[in-house]
C-alpha positions as CSV (number, residue, x, y, z in Angstrom):
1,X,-40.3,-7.8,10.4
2,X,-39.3,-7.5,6.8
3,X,-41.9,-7.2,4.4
4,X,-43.5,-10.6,3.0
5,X,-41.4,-12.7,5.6
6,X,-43.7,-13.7,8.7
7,X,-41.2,-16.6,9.4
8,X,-37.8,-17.4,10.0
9,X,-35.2,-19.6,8.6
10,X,-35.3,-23.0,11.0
11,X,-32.9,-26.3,9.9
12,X,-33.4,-29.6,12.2
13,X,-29.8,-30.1,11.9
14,X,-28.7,-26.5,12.9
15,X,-30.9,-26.8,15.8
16,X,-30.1,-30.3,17.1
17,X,-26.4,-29.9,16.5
18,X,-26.7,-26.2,18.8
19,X,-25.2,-26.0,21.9
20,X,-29.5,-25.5,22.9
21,X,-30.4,-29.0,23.1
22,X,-28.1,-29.8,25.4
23,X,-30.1,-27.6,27.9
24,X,-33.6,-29.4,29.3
25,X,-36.8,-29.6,27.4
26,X,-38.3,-26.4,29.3
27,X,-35.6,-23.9,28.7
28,X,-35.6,-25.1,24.9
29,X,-39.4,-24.4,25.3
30,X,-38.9,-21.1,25.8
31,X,-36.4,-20.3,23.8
32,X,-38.1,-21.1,20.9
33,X,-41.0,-18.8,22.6
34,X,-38.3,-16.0,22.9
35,X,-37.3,-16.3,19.1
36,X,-40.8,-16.1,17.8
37,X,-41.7,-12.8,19.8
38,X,-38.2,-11.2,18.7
39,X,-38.8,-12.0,15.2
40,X,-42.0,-10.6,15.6
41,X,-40.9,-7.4,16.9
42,X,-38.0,-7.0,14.4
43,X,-35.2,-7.9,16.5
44,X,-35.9,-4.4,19.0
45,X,-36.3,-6.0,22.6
46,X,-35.2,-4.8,25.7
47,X,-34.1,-7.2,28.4
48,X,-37.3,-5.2,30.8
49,X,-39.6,-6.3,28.1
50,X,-38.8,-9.7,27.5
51,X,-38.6,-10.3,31.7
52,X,-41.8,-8.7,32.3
53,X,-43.3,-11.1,29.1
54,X,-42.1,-14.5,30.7
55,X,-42.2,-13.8,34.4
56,X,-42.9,-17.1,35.0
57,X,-40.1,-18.7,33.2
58,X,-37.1,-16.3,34.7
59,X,-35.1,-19.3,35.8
60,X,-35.0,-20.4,32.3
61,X,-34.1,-17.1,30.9
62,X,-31.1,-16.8,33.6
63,X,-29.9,-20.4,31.7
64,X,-30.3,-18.9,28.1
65,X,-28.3,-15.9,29.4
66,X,-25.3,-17.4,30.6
67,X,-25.4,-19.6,27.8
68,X,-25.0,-16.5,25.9
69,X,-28.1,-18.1,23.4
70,X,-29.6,-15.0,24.6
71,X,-26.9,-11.8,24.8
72,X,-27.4,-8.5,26.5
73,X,-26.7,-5.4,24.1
74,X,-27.0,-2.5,26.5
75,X,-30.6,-2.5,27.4
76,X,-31.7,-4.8,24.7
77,X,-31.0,-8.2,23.9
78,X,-29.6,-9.8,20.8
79,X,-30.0,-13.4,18.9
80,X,-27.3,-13.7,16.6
81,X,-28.8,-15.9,14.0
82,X,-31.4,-14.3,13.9
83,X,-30.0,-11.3,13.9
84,X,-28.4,-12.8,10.3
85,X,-31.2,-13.0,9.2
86,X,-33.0,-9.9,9.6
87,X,-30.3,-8.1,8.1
88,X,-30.3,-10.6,4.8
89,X,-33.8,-10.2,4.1
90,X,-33.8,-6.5,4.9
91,X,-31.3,-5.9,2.4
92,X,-33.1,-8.0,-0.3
93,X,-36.1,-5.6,0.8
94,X,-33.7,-2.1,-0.2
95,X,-32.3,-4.0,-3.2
96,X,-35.7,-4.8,-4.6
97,X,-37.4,-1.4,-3.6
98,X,-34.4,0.4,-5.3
99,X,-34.6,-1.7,-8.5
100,X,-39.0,-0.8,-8.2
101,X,-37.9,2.8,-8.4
102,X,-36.2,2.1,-11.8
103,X,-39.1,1.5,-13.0
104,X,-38.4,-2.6,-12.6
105,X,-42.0,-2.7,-10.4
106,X,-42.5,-6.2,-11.9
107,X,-39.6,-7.3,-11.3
108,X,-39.2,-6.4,-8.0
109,X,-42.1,-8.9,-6.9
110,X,-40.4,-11.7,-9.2
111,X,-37.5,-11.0,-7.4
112,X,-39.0,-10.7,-3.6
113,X,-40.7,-13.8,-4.4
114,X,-38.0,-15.9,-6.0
115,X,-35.3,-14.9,-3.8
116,X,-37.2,-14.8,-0.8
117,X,-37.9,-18.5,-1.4
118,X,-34.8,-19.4,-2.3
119,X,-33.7,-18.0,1.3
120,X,-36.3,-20.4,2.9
121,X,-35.6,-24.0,1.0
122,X,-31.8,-24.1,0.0
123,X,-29.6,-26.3,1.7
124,X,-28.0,-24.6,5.2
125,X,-24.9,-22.9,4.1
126,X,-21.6,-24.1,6.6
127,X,-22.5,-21.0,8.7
128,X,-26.2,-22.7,8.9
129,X,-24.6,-26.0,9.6
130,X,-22.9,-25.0,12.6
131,X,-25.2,-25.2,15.8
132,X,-27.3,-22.7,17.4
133,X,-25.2,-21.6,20.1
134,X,-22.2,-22.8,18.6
135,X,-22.3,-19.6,16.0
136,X,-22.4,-17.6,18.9
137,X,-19.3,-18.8,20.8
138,X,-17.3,-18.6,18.2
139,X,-18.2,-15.0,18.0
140,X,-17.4,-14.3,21.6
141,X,-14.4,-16.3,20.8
142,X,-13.1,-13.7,17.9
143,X,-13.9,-10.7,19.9
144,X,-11.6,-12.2,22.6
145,X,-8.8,-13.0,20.3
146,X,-9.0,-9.2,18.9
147,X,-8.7,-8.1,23.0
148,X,-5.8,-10.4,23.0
149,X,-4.5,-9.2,19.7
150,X,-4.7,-5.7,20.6
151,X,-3.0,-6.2,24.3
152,X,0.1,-8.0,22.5
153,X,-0.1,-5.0,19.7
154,X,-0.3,-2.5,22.9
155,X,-1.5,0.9,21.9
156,X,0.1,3.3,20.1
157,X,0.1,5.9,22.7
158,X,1.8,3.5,24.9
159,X,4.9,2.4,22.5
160,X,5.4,6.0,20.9
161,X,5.7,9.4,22.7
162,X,2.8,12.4,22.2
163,X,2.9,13.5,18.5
164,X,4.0,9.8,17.2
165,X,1.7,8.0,18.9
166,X,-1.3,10.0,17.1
167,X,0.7,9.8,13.9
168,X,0.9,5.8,14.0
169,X,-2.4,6.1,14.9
170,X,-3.4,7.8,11.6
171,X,-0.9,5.0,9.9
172,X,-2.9,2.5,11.2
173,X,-6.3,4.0,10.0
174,X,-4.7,4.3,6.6
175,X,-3.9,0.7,6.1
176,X,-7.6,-0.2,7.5
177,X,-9.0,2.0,4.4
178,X,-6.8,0.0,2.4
179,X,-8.1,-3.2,3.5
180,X,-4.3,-4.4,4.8
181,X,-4.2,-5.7,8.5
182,X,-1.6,-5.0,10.6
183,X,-0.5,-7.9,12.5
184,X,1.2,-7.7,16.4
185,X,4.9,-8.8,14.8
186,X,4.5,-6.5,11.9
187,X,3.3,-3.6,13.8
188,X,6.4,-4.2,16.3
189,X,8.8,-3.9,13.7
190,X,7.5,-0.8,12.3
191,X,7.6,0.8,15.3
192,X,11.1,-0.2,15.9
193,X,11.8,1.4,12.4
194,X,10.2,4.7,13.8
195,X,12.0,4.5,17.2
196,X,15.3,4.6,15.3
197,X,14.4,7.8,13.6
198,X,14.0,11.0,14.7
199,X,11.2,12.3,15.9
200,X,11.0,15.2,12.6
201,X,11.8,12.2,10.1
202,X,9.7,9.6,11.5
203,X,6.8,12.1,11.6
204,X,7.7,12.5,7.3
205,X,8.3,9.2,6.8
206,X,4.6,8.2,8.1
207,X,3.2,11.3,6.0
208,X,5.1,10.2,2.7
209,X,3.9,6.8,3.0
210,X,0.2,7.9,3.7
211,X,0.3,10.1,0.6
212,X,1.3,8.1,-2.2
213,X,-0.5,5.2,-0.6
214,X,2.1,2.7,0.0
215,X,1.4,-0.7,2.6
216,X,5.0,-0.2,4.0
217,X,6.4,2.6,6.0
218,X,9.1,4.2,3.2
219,X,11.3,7.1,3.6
220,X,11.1,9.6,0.5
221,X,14.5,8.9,-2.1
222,X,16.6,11.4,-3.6
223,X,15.1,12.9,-6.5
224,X,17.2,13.9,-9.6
225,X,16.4,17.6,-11.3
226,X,18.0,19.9,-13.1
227,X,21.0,17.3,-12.6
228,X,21.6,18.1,-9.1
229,X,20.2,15.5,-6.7
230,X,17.9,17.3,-4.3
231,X,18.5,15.9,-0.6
232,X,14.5,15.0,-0.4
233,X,15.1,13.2,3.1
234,X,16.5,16.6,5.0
235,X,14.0,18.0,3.1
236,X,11.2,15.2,4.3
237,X,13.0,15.8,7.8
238,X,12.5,19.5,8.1
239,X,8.6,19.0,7.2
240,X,8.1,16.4,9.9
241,X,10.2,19.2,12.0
242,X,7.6,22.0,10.9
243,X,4.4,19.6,11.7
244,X,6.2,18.8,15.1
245,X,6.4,22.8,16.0
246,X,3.4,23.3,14.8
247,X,1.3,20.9,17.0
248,X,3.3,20.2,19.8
249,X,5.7,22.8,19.8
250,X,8.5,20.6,19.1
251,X,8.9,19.1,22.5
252,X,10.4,16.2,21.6
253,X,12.8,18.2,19.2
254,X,15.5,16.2,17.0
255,X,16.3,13.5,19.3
256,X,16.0,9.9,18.6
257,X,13.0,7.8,20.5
């Protein structure tokens, strides 16, 4: 457990408002049991481990699981707010053994101390409000709208042919480095852009974007030099061309989508 912290965080309100007391008297019994020993051992259980401790209570367990109070993480299991709370404490621990290797010693057991604390007696946060067990259905919640999200999206292998569909790909990964989310109807449109393009040019058109680091898929303008206007899109077309032969042996040559 982190350093200095032999308890965890526990609000009446949280608790009573949780999705837990609505289970009997036992099962709240040992769940609380549970979240003592996993706090104890850091948060690294196995689902084995935590059987073989409470044998006797399996039937209570089985409740906890399909309650989803208690998830299964491969082997292991997982309690979300506690969970929360290992990480928060564990990164005050790094902050405040960073700030000791400056030289701040002192104040790194000020700082442990005050804000560890803090942590304990401030009011819940709305997070801490919510109920135990609530938190953790409207976790499964989100991760079921991103499943849905991603069906309506459909994958980009699936709406654009070979070389495109890894190029939108890479479009996609662009705009998550720039923090911009790319919603179903937005993503739909774009790819009707690219679908009205060639292959060669809507190959470019992703790689010109990418490189000057726009949030919208643009086509490279006509430049002015020497006064002569250079003809930058055949020119952006006959790269995207050059990257298609190169990689895929321009299968899907100049024809449109």
């Amino acid at each position: 457990m982190p350093e200095g912290l032999p308890y965890f965080k526990f609000f009446p309100r949280t608790y009573t408002n949780g999705r837990i007391t609505l289970l009997d008297e036992h099962t709240q019994g040992v769940f609380i049991n549970v979240c003592s020993y996993y706090w104890m051992k850091n948060g690294l259980v196995s689902e084995e481990e935590i059987r073989l401790r409470f044998r006797k209570k399996n039937k209570y367990l089985e409740r906890l699981f399909k309650q989803r109070l208690i998830k299964k993480i491969n082997s292991k299991i997982s309690i979300s707010f506690l969970d929360e709370q290992l990480e928060t404490f564990e990164n005050i621990r790094k902050k405040n053994s960073e700030n000791g290797k400056l030289g701040g010693r002192k104040q790194e057991a000020t700082a442990l101390g005050s804000v560890s604390e803090t942590e304990a007696t401030v009011n819940p946060s709305v997070s801490e409000r919510q109920g135990i067990g609530d938190k953790e259905e409207d976790k499964d919640k989100d991760e079921e709208g991103e499943e849905k999200e991603k069906e309506k999206g459909g994958g980009a292998d699936a709406l654009l042919p070979g070389p495109l569909g890894v190029k939108l790909n890479e479009w996609e990964q662009h705009l998550r480095e720039k923090k911009c989310r790319l919603t179903p109807s937005t993503k739909k449109l774009q790819i009707e852009k690219l679908r009205a393009m060639s292959p060669s040019l809507a190959v470019a058109t992703i790689n010109f974007s990418i490189t000057n680091g726009y949030t919208g898929l643009f086509e490279e303008r006509q430049k002015q030099q020497n006064g002569k206007r250079t003809h930058s899109k055949q020119q952006q077309a006959r790269e995207g061309r050059d990257y298609l032969a190169e990689h895929y042996g321009d299968k899907l040559g100049g024809k449109k989508i």
